[in-house]
C-alpha positions as CSV (number, residue, x, y, z in Angstrom):
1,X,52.1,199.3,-52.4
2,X,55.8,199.6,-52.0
3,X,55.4,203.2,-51.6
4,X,52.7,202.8,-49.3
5,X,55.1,201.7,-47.1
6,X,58.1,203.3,-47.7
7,X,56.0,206.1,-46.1
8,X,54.9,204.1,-43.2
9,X,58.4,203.2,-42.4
10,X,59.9,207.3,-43.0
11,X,56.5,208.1,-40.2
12,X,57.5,205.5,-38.2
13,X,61.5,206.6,-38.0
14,X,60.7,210.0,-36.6
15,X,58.6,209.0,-34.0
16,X,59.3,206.5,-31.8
17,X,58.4,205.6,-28.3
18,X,59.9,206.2,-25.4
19,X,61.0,203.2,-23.2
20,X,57.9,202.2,-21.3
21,X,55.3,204.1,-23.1
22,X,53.5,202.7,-25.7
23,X,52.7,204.8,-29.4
24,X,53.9,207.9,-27.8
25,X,56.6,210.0,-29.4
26,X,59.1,211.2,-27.2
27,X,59.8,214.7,-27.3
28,X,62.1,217.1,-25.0
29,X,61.7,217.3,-21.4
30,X,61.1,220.3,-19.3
31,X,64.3,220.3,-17.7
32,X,66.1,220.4,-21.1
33,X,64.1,223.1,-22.2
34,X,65.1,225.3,-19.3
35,X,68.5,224.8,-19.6
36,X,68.5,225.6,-23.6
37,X,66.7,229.3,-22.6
38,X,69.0,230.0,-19.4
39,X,71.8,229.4,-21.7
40,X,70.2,231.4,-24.7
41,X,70.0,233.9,-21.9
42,X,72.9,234.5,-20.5
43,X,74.4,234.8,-24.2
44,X,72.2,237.5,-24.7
45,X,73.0,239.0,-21.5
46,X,76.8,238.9,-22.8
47,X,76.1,240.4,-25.8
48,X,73.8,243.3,-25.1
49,X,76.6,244.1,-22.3
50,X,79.4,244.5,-24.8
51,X,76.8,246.6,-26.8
52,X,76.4,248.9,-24.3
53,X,80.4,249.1,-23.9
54,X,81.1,249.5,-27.5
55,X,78.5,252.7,-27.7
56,X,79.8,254.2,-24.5
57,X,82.8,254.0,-25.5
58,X,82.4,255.7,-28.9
59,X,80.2,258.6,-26.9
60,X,83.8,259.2,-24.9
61,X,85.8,259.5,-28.5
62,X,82.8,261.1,-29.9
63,X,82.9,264.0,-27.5
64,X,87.2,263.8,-27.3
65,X,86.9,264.6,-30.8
66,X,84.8,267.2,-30.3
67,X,86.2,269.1,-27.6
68,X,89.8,268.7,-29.9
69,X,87.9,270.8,-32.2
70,X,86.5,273.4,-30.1
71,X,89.9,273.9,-28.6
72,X,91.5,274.5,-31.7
73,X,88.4,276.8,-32.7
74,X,89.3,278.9,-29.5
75,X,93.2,278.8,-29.9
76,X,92.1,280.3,-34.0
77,X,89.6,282.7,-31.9
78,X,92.7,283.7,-29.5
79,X,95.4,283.8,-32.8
80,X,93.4,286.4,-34.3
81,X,92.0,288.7,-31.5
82,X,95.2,287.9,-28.5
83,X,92.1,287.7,-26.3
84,X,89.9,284.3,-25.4
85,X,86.3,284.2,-25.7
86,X,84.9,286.3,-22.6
87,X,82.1,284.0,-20.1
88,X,79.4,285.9,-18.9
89,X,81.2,285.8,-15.8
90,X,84.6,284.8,-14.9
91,X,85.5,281.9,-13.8
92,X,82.4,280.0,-14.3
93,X,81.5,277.1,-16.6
94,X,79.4,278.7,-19.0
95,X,77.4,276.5,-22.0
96,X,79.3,276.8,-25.4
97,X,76.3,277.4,-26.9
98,X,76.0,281.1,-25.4
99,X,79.9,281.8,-26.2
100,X,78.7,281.6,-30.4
101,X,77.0,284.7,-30.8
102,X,79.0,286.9,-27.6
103,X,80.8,289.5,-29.5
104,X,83.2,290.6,-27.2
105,X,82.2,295.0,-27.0
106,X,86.4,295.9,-28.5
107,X,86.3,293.6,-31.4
108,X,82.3,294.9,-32.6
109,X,83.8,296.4,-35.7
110,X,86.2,293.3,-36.7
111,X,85.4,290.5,-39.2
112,X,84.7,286.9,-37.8
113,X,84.3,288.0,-34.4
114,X,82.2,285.2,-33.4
115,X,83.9,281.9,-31.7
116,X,81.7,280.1,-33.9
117,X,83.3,281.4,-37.3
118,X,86.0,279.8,-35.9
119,X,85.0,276.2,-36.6
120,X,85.3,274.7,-39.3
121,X,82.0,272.6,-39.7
122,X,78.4,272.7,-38.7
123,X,78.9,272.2,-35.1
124,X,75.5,272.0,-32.6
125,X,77.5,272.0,-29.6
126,X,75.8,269.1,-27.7
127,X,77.6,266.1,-26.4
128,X,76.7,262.7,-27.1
129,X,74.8,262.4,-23.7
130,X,72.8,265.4,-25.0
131,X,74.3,268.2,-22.6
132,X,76.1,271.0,-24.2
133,X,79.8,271.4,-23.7
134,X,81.3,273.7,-21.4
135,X,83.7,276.4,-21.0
136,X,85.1,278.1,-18.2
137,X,87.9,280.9,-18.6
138,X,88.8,283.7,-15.8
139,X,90.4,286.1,-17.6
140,X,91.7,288.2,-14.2
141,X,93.5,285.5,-12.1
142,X,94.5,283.0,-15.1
143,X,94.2,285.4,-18.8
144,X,95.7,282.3,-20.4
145,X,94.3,279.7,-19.6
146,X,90.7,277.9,-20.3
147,X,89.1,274.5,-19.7
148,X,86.7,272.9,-22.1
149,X,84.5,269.6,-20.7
150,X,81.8,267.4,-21.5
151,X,79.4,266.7,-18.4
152,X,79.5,263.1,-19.9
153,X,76.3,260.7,-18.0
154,X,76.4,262.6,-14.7
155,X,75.8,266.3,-15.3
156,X,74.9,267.3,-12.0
157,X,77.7,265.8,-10.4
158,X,80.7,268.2,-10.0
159,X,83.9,266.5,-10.2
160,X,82.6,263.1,-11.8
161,X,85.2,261.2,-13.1
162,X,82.8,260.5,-16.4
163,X,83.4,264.1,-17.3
164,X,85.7,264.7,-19.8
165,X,87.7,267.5,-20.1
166,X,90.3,269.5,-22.0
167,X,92.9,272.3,-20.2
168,X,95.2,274.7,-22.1
């Protein structure tokens, strides 16, 4: 019997009625509801926003990184051979991609005359964005000097100031 209604009291407790209303529990209003999911929602709205920072801005250091190592590959490349990798045509950004096989017609008979034997791990050549990286070299009006650049988001857009690039 006691526990009878130590049960009936513990029911009792969690319900109880609102002022004015009989044997009805009172429970959250509409109004509070709202408010809890707009503020649920603009802290998700923060969050997703510095999520999106944070991964942009390891794409940028990603593809730093890589055009450090693709300069150094082409500064080896110009060590050995006192010549830098020739683009199809000069002057012209040309894809990485196509410089990798390019045997340049003096050097035919020479060992590790590829720009890729140059680097020193598997490289694919594609920027984070999923463009490939670029190199641009005229060897008649500037012999020694090239530019190396990631197209970044944009990579129609000429002079975009998401591009990253790398001079020497």
């Amino acid at each position: 019997m006691q526990m009878k209604r130590a049960f009936y009291r513990l029911q009792r407790s969690r319900c109880r009625p609102a002022p004015g209303f009989r044997g009805q529990c009172r429970g959250f209003t509409l109004i509070e509801v709202m408010l809890v999911l707009l503020i649920l929602g603009v802290l998700l709205g923060l969050v997703v926003s510095m999520g999106r920072h944070a991964v942009e801005t390891s794409k940028r250091g990603r593809a730093t990184a890589d055009l450090g190592e693709l300069h150094r590959a082409v500064d080896a490349y110009f060590a050995r051979f006192e010549i830098y990798p020739l683009p199809a045509e000069a002057g012209e950004w040309e894809a990485v991609t196509s410089l990798w096989e390019r045997v340049d017609a003096s050097l035919e008979n020479s060992p590790r005359n590829r720009l890729l034997d140059y680097m020193p791990y598997e490289f694919d050549a594609i920027d984070p964005w999923g463009e490939a990286y670029q190199y641009q070299h005229d060897p008649v009006n500037s012999p020694m000097t090239y530019r190396l650049r990631s197209t970044g988001l944009n990579p129609r857009k000429e002079d975009d100031p998401s591009h990253i690039y790398f001079e020497h």
